[in-house]
N, C-alpha and C positions, 0 to 999 in steps of 0.2 A: 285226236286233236290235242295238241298242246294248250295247256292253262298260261297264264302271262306269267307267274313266274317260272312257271319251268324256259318260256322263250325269254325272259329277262337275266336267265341263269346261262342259257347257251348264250346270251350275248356278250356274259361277263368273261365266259372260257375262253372267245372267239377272242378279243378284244386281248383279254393277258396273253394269250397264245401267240396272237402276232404282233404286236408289239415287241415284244420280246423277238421274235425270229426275225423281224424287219431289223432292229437294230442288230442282231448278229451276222443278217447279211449284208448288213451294209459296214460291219467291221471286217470284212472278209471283203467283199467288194473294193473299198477303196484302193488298195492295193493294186486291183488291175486297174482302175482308172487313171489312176497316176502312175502307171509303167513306165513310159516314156521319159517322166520326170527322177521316178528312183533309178533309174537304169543309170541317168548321168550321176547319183549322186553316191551310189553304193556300188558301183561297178567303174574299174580304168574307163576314162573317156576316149583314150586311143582308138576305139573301133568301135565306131555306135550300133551298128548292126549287132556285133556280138554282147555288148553290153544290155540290147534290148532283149534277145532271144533268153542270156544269163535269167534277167529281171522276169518273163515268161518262164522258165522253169523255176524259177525261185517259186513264182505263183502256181505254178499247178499243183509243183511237191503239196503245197497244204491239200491240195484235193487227192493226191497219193495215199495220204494219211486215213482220207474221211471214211475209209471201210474200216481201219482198226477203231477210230474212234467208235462206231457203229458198234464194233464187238464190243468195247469196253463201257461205253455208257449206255448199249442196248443191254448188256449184262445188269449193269447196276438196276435201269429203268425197271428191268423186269420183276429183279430181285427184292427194292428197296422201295420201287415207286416212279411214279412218272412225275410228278410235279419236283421233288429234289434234284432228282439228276438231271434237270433240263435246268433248273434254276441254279447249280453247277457250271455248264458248259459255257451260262451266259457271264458268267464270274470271268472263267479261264479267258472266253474269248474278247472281252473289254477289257482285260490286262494288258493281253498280246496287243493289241491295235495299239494303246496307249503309249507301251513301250518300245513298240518301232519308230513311232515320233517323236523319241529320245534318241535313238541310237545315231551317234556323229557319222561326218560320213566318212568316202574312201579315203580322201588325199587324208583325214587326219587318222585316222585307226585300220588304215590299209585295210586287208581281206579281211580283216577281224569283223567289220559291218556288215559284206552280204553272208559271213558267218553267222552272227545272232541273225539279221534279220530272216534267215531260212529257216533257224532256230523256233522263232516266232512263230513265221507260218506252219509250222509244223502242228505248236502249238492248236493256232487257230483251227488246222485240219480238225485235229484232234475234238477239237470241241462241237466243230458244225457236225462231225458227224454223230455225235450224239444228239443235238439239236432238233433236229428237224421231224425224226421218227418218235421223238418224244411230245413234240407240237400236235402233229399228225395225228397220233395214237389218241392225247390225251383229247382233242376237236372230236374226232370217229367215238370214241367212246363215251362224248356226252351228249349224240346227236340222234335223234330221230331216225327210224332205219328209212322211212323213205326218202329225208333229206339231208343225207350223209353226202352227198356228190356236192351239194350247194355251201352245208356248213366246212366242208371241209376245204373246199376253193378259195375260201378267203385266205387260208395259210398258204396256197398255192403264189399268190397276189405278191406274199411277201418278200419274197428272193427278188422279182421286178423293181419293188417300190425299193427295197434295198437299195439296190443299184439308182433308183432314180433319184433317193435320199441323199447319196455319194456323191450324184452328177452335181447334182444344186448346190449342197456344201461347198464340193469344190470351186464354181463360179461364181459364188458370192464371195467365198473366201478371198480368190482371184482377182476380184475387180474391185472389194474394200482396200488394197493393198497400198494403194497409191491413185491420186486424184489424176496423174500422167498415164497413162494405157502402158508406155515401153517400160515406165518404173515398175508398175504392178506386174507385169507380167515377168519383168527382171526377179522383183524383191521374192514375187511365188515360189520362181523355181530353186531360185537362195535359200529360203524356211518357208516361207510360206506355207508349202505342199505341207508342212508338219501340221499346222491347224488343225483340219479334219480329223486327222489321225486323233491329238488330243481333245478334240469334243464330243469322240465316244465316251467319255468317262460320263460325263452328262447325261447321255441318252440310258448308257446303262445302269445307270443309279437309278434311274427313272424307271424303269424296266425291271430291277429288281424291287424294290417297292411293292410295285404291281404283284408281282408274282408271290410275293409271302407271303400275299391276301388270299391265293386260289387255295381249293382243298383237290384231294389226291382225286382222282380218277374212281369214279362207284365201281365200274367194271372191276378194277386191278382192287381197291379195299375190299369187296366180296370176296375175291379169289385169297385173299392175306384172309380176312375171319375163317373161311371156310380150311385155311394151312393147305393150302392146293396151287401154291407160287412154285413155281419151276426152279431144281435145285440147279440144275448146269443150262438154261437158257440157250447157249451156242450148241454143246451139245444133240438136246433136240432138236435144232433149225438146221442144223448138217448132219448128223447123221441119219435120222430117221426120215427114212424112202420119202416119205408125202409130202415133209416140212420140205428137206432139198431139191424135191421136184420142183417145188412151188417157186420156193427160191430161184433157180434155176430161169423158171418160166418167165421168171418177172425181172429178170436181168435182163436175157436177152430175146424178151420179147414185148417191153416195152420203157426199161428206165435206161437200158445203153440206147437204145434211137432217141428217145426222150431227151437225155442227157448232151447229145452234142446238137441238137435239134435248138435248146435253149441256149449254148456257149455260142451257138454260130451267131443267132438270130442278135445273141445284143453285144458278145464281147470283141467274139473277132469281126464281127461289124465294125464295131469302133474302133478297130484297128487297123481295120482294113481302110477304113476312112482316113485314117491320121496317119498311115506309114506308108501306103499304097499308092489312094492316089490323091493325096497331098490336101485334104481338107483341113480348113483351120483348125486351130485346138476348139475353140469357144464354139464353130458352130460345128464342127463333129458333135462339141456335147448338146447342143441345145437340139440338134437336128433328134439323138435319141434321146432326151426328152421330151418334147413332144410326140413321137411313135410310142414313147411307153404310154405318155399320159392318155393317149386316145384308145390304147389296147389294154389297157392291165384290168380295165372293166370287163372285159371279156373270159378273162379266168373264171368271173362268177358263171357267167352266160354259159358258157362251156361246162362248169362242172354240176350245174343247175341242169344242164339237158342232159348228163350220165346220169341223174336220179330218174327218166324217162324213158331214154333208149337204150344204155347202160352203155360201160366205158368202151368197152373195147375197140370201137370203132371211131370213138371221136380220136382215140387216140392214132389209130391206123391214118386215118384221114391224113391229119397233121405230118404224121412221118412221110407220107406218100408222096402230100404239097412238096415239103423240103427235099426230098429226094428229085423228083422233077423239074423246081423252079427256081436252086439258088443258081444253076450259071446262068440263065437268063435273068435274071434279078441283078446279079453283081456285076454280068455283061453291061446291062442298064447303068450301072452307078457309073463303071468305066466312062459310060459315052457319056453321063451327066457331066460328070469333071473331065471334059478333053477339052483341051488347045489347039489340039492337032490341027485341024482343017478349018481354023477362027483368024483370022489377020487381027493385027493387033493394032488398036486405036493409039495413034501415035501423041494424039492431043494431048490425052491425059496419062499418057505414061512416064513417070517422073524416079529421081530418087534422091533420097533423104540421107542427108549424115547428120550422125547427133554423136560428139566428143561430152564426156562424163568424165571430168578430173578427178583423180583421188588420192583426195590431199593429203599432204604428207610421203606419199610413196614414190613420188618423181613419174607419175605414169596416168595415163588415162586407157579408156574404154573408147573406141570408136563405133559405132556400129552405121554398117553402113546398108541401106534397102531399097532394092530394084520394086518398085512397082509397076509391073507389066498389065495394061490393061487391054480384054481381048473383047473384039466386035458381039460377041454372046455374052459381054458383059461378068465374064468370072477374071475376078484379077489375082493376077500371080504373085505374091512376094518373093523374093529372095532374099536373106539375111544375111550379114558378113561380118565379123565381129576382129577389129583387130587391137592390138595392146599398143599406142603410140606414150614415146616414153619422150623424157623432158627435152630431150637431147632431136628429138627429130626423127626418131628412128623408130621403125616402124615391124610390128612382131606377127607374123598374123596368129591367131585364136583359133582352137579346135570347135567352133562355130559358126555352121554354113548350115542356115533354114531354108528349105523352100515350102510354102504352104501358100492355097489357094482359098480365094471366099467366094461362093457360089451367089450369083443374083437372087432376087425372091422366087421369080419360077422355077428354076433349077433347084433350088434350097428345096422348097413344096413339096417336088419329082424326089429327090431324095428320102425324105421325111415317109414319103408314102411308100418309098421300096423298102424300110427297115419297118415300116408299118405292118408289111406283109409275112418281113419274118418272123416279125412277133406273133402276129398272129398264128404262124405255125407254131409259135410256141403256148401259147395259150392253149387250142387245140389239145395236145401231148400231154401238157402240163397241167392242166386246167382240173382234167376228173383222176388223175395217177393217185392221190393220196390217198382217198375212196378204194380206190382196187388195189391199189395195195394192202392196205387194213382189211381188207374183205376176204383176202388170201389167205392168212395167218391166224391161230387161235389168240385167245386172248393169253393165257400163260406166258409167252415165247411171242407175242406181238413186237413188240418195240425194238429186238434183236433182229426180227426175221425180217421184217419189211426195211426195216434199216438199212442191213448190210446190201441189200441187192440195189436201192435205192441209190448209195454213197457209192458204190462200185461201177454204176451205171454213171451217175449224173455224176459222178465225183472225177473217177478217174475215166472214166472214154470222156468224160463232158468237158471234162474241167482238162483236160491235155487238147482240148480242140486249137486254143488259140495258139499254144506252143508249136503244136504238129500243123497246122497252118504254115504258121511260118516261119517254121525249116523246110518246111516244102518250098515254099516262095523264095528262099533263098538257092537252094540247090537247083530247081528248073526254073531260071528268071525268065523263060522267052515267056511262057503262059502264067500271065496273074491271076487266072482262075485255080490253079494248080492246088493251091492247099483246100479248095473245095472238097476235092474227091476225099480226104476223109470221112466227112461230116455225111456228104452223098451216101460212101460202103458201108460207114458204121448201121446209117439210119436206114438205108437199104435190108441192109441183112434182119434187122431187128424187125422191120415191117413182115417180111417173109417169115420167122418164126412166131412171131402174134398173130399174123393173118392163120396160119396154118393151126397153131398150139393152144392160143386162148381163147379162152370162153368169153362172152358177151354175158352172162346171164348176173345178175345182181346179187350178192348173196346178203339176206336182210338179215337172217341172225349169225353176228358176230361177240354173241355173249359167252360163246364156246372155250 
């Protein structure tokens, strides 16, 4: 039975712990939230396609990184301590965000923009991969061994509300921009998108604060009094038989399904919403929004019932769902957003010109918008943006939107199918940090569950929305097509964790 302050001390670890990783994934986040937007601004406008897919590898590279990160701050974590080198990575990673909402864009410093900016993300890899094993380790090893599954689920929580922290920023940022809808949304895509970027410096001063209040890990200061800290850390996690077994196991028998399980459920969803089949910007985000905000409670729920029946299976479960139900899920979204077979309400189908002079340069802004409105009540815009100059002449603009707003029922049906994939993420995600920690000694802890962690979620996870869609590019007839990644990855990794790992809890991790 815990005393109140030993549970007022696990709630001071919880509390510094995620805060701190919520704000690093939500510097790491932003970036894919606003792809769309940096693709025009850091990439030729000439081919938006290829300029989006660029803006997509530009973002996974940071996840390419997150396994050396692993090595090198699981290194340090082991050697020097868990509380510095996590309080480290949040340094590196609040720089890199800051200073990508600096960097001007293409038409003024050519290729030299999505040069730093790749620069950066690299940066950022570097740092979440020390991040998170270090969060993880240091939650597991101030926690109660029968409620390791529970305290450790709230750092689980934080990679979602990350994201959900970026989604918000960015629509508030978006709609303060201007009291006109077309100007805000104009002025956004101009600098605006830079905002967010620059109000991580805030969160993480906030966040470091906090964290030079924590003290080191008791686990890891024993192992340092006792001079029994592990002199080569990577060393023992690959090459000795049991550590790289383990490692091994926990790659690809539960963080590589895990890993594209979580990229599908909320990144290329949103992408698939916004590039696919044509939902708004505003309620693509607000739609996950609300899916996180009703799911991200469930990370508790889920990593609360692995301290009961133990991980292994909740995590299987999950994988199984997603293996099963995203083409029927994303089939559903298709038929949510179609036109197809809806006649169109002629009453109310109108279009708008709006001329925006600017003064001084002998030329304006036309933009001109088809609102198609259809008897199932989802209406279609088209945008058209042309350069009309003093003289009468008319230029057109590499500017042609189409984007769709779904009614309230539809919106709903939507809402509840990204619902579903959260919930597979939850699932997966929910008791992993727990069995992971449970894997590893404590010596060689924060390297060894790291690397397979960042290699998993980082690079299968984090190349999902890329490999998505190059698929969807290369076999346009099926829009389900960049599914089957996410399906084989998480497929394969079910069948080695159904066969290879243990269920059973391991309570002492003071080894």
């Amino acid at each position: 039975m815990q005393s109140q302050s030993e549970k007022k001390q696990i709630r001071k670890v919880i509390f510094a712990s995620s805060v701190g990783t919520l704000i690093e994934w939500y510097d790491f986040y932003i970036f894919g939230s606003l792809a769309p937007i940096i693709a025009t601004q850091f990439f030729p406008k000439t081919n938006p396609t290829a300029a989006l897919l660029s803006t997509l590898a530009t973002f996974a590279a940071g996840f390419i990184v997150r396994p050396f990160g692993a090595l090198v701050f699981g290194r340090l974590g082991d050697k020097v301590g868990r509380k510095y080198t996590f309080l480290l990575t949040l340094v590196l990673m609040g720089g890199s965000t800051f200073a990508i909402g600096l960097i001007p864009g293409y038409e003024k410093i050519g290729f030299l923009a999505p040069m730093l900016v790749l620069l950066l993300r690299l940066i950022q890899g570097l740092a979440l991969g020390g991040e998170y094993g270090g969060a993880a380790t240091y939650v597991a090893e101030h926690s109660p061994e029968n409620r390791r599954g529970y305290f450790t689920s709230w750092i689980q929580t934080t990679a979602t509300l990350g994201l959900l922290l970026s989604l918000g920023i960015i629509l508030i940022t978006r709609k303060s921009m201007s009291a006109d809808a077309a100007d805000s949304i104009r002025a956004f895509e101009d600098w605006g998108w830079r905002i967010p970027f620059w109000f991580s410096v805030i969160l993480v001063g906030m966040s470091i604060y906090i964290r030079l209040k924590m003290h080191e890990s008791p686990m890891f200061s024993k192992l340092k009094a006792e001079g029994k800290i592990s002199i080569n850390p990577i060393k023992e996690s690959l090459t000795q038989r049991a550590n790289l077994k383990m490692v091994l196991l926990a790659l690809f028998g539960a963080t590589m399904g895990q890993g594209v399980v979580w990229y599908t459920g909320q990144f290329y969803a949103q992408t698939f919403m916004e590039n696919t089949i044509k939902i708004d910007f505003e309620q693509t985000r607000t739609i996950l929004i609300c899916a996180i905000v009703v799911a991200t409670p469930l990370f508790i729920f889920f990593g609360n019932l692995s301290d009961k029946i133990g991980r292994k299976w909740i995590i299987m479960v999950g994988l199984l769902s997603a293996v099963l139900l995203y083409r029927p899920i994303y089939q559903q979204m298709i038929n949510i957003s179609s036109v197809a077979e809806s006649r169109v309400d002629n009453s109310k189908t109108h279009i708008d010109r709006v001329l925006k002079p600017n003064a001084g340069k002998g030329y304006g802004l036309q933009s001109t918008t088809a609102f198609t409105v259809y008897e199932n009540g989802i209406i279609e815009k088209k945008v058209h943006v042309d350069t009309v100059y003093s003289s009468g002449v008319e230029k057109p603009q590499l500017v042609d939107k189409t984007s769709k707003e779904l009614p309230s029922n539809r919106y709903w049906m939507m809402v509840g199918l990204i619902f579903l994939q959260i919930l597979f993420v939850t699932m997966s995600y929910g008791p992993i940090a727990a069995f992971l920690v449970e894997m590893f000694p404590t010596k060689i802890r924060y390297t060894s569950m790291s690397l397979p962690y960042h290699l998993g979620n980082g690079v299968f996870g984090g190349l999902t929305p890329f490999i998505a869609v190059l698929l969807g590019t290369m076999y346009t007839g099926d829009l389900l097509v960049g599914l089957w990644y996410p399906i084989i990855v998480a497929g394969f990794c079910l069948l080695i964790g159904t066969i290879y790992l243990s269920n059973k809890i391991d309570n002492n991790v003071k080894d």
